[in-house]
LUMDOSE-562190 format. One line per 3 residues: number of its first residue (from 1); their letters; for each residue x negated, y negated, z of C-alpha. Coordinates in steps of 0.5 Angstrom, whole numbers, plus 500, padded with zeros to 3 digits. Layout:
BEGIN
NUM> A> X/Y/Z | ... .
//
This chain:
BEGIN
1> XXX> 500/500/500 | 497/493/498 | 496/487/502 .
4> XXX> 503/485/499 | 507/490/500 | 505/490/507 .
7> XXX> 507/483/508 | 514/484/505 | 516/490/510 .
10> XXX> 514/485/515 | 518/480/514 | 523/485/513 .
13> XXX> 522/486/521 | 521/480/523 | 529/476/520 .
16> XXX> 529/470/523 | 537/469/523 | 536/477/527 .
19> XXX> 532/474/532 | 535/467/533 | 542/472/534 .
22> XXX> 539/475/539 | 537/469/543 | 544/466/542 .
25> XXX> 546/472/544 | 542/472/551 | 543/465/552 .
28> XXX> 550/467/552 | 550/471/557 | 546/468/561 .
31> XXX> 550/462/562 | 556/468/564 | 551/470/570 .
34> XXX> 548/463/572 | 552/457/575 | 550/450/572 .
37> XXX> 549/443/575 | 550/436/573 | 545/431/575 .
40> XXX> 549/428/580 | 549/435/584 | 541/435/585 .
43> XXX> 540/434/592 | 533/432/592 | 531/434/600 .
46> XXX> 534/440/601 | 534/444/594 | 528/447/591 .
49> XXX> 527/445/584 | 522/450/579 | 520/446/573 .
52> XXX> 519/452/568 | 515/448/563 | 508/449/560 .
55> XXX> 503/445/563 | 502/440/558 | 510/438/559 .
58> XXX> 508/438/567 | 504/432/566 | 510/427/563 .
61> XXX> 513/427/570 | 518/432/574 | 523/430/578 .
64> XXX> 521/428/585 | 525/433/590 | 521/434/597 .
67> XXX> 520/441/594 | 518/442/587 | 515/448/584 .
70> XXX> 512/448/577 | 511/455/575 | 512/455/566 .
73> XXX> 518/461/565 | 512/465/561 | 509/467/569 .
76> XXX> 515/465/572 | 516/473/574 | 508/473/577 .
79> XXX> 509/467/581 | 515/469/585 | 511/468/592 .
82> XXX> 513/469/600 | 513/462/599 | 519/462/594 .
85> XXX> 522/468/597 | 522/464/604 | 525/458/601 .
88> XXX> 530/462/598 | 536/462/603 | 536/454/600 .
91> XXX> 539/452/594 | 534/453/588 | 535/449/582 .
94> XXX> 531/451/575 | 530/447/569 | 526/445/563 .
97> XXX> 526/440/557 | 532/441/555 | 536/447/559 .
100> XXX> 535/454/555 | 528/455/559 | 532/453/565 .
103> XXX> 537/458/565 | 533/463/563 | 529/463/569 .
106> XXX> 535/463/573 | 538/469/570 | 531/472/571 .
109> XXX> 531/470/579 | 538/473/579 | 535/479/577 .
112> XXX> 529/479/582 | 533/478/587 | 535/471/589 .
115> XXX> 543/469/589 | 542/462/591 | 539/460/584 .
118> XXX> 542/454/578 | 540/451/572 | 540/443/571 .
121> XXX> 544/443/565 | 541/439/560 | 534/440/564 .
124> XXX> 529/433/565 | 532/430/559 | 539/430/563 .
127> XXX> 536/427/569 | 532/422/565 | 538/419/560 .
130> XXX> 542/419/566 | 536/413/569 | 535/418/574 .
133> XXX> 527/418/576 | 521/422/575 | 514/422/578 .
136> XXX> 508/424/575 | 499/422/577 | 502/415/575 .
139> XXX> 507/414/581 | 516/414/580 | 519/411/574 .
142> XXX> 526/411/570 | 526/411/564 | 525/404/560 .
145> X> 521/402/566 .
//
């Protein structure tokens, strides 16, 4: 078989419109499985928040809640800790950019074990249209300051 023909079985594998379906598919169910919260029900003191975007999306600001964890969804089943584990009799709020990854980790969450945990709809992007801050090496800041 030539290069070519191997490229081709290939990308018969690798159907993007099935793996997009597939994705909408756990998608959906996760939002079954996990509650999702408004900005306006983020307690800053007493919930936990898991930031689960990459490190380089950490740097533009989280939001400033007494307890934040920034563990990227893709290590989020290793980083589970005593730490979390402790923590987990309080709410735990996950969120990313935009909430697909936010949700995610919630559902996976559930499936370890913790029953207290949402997702922000809309992730950070909601938290910031809604001119809430964020907090990152620079200080606190709203959008447009």
């Amino acid at each position: 078989m030539n290069q070519n023909e191997q490229m081709k079985r290939y990308y018969a594998r690798c159907d993007m419109s099935q793996i997009k379906g597939h994705l909408k598919a756990l998608l959906e169910r996760a939002q079954q499985d996990v509650k999702q919260i408004g900005v306006d029900e983020i307690d800053l003191e007493t919930m936990v928040l898991i930031d689960v975007r990459e490190h380089d999306e950490f740097a533009s600001g989280v939001i400033p809640a007494e307890t934040v964890f920034t563990i990227p969804r893709g290590k989020l089943e290793f980083a589970v800790d005593e730490t979390l584990v402790e923590m987990s009799e309080r709410p735990i709020v996950c969120y990313c950019l935009k909430g697909a990854r936010g949700l995610m980790a919630a559902q996976r969450l559930k499936e370890l074990g913790f029953s207290n945990v949402v997702n922000l709809k809309g992730g950070i992007e909601s938290w910031v249209n809604a001119g809430k801050p964020i907090k990152n090496y620079l200080g606190l800041f709203t959008l447009g300051d």
